[in-house]
KEKE-3310 file (N, C-alpha, C; in steps of 0.2 Angstrom, whole numbers, plus 5000, padded with zeros to 4 digits):
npx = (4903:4911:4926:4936:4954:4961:4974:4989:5001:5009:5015:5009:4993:4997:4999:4986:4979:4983:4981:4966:4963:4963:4952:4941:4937:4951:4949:4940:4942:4949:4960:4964:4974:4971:4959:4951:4951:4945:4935:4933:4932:4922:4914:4912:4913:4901:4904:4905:4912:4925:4942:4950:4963:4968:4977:4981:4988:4981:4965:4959:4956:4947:4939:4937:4928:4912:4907:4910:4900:4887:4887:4884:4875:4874:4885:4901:4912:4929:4939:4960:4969:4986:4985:4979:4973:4961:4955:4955:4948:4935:4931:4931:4922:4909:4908:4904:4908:4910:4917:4936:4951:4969:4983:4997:4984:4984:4980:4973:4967:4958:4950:4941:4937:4930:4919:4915:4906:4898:4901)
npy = (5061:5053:5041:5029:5023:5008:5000:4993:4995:5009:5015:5008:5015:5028:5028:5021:5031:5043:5039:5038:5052:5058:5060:5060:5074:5075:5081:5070:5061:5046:5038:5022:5009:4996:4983:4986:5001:5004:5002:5008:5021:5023:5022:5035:5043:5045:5036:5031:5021:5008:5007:4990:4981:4965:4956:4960:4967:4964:4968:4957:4960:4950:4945:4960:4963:4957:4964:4976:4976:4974:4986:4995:4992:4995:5000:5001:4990:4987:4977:4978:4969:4960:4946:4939:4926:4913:4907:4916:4927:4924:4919:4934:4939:4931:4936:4949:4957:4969:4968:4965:4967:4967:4976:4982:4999:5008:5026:5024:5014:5016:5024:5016:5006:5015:5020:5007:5007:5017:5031)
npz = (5110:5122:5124:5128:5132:5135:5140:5147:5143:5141:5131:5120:5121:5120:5104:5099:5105:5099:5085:5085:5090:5077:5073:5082:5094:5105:5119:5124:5124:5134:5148:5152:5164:5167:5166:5177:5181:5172:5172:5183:5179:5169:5177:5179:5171:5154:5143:5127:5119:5121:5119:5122:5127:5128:5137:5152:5170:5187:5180:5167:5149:5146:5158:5162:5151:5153:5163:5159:5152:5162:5168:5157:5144:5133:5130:5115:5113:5107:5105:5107:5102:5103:5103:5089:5089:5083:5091:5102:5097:5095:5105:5114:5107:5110:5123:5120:5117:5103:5092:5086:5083:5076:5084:5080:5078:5066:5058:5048:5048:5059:5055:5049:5059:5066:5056:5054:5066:5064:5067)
capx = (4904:4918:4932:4943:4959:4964:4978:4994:5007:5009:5014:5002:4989:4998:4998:4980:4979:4984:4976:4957:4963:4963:4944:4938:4943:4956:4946:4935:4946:4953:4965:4966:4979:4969:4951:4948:4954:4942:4927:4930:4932:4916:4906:4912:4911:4897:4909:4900:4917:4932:4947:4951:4968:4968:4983:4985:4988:4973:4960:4963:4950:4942:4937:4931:4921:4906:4910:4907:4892:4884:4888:4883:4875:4873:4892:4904:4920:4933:4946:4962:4975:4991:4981:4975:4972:4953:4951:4953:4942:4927:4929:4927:4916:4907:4908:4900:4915:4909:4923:4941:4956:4975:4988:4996:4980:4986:4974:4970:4963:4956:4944:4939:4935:4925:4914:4909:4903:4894:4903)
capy = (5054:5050:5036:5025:5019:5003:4996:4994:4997:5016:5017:5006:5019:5034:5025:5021:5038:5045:5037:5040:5060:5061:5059:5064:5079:5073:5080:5067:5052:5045:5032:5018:5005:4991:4985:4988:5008:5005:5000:5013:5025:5022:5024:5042:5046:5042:5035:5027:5016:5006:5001:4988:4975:4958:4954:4968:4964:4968:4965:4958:4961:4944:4949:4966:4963:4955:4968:4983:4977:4976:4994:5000:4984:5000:5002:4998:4988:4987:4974:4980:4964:4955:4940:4937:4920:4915:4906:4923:4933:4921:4921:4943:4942:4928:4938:4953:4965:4974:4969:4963:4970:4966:4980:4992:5003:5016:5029:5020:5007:5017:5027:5008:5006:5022:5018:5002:5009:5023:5036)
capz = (5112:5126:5121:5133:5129:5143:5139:5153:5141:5140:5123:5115:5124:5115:5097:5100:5108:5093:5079:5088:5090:5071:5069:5088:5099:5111:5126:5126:5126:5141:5146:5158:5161:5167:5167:5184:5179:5165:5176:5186:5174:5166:5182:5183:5162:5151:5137:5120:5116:5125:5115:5128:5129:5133:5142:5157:5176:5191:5178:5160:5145:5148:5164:5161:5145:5155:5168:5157:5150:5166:5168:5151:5138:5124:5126:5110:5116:5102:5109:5101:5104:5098:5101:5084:5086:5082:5097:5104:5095:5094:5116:5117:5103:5113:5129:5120:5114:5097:5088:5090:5079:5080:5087:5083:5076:5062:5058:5042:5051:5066:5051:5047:5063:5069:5051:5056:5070:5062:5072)
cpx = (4911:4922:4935:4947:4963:4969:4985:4998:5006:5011:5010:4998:4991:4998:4990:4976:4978:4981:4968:4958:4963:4956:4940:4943:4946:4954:4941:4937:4951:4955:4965:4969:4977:4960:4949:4947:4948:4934:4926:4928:4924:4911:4906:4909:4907:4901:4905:4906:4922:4934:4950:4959:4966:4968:4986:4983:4981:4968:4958:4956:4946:4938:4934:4927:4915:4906:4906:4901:4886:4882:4883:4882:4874:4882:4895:4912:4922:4939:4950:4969:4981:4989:4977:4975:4963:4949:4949:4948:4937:4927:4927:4923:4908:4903:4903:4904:4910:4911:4930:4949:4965:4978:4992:4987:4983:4978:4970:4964:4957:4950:4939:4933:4929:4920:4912:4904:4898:4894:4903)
cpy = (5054:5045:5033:5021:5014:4998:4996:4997:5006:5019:5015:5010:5024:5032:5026:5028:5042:5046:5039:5048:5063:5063:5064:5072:5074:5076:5075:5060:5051:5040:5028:5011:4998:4990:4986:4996:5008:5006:5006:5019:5026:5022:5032:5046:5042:5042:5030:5021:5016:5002:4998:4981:4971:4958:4961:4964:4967:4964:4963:4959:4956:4945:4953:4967:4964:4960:4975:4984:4977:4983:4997:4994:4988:5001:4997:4995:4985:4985:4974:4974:4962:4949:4940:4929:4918:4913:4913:4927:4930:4921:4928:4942:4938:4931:4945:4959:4963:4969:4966:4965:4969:4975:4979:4991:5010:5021:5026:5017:5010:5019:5022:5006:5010:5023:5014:5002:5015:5027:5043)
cpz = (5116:5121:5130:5132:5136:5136:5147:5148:5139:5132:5116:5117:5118:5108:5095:5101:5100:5087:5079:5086:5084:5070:5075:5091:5105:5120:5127:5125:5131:5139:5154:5157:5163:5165:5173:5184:5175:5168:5180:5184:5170:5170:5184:5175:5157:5143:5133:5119:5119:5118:5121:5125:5130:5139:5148:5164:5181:5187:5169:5156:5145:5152:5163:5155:5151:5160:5166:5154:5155:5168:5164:5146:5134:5121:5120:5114:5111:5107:5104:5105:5100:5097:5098:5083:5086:5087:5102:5105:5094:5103:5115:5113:5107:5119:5128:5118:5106:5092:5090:5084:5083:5081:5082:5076:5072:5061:5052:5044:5056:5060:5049:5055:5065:5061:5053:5063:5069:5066:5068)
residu = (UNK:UNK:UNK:UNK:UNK:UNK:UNK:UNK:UNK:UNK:UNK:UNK:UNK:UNK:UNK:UNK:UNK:UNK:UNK:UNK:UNK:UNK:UNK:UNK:UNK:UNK:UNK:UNK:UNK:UNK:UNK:UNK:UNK:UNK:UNK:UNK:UNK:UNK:UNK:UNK:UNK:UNK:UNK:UNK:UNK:UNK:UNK:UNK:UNK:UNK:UNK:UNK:UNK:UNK:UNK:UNK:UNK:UNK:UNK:UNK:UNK:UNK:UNK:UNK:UNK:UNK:UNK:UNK:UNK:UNK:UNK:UNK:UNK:UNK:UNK:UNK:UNK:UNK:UNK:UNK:UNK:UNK:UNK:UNK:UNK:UNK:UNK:UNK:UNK:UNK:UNK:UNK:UNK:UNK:UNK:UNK:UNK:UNK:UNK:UNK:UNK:UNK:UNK:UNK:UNK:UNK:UNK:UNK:UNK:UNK:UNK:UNK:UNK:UNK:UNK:UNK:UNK:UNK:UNK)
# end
């Protein structure tokens, strides 16, 4: 299985980056820094799972939800945000994201994750 880590912020990526690398091999997770990145990204790799941002500029996670499921309606999208508030996460949950989890991602959390997914 592929991976795609969209976030803008570079370091939130490697954190994420990280945590995922525990469980998966590291060749098979990418990264991009918006949804627009993400979209295109997905037209070129057949990736099972985006950990995807909200708040990023070009194209935010709101946005490219609906987006990605045109593409791919089997894929998993795990929006990994700061906005944990519930209006938040009842909209991508709405829109069709997986799941919705605050930021940061430790590995703890991420093995939580990739369970309930039955990865």
């Amino acid at each position: 299985m592929k991976y795609l880590v969209t976030d803008d912020s570079k370091l939130a990526r490697r954190v994420l980056k990280k945590s995922l690398c525990q469980f998966v091999d590291e060749k098979n997770v990418y990264e991009a820094c918006d949804g627009l990145e993400a979209l295109k990204m997905l037209l070129k790799k057949k990736l099972g799972i985006i950990f995807l941002d909200l708040t990023m500029p070009v194209m935010d996670g709101y946005e490219a939800i609906p987006k990605i499921l045109d593409i791919n309606p089997d894929i998993k999208i795990v929006v990994v945000s700061a906005d944990i508030q519930e209006k938040a996460k009842e909209r991508v949950l709405a829109l069709g994201a997986t799941m919705h989890v605050a930021k940061p991602i430790n590995p703890l959390k991420m093995k939580e994750i990739l369970d309930l997914l039955k990865l």
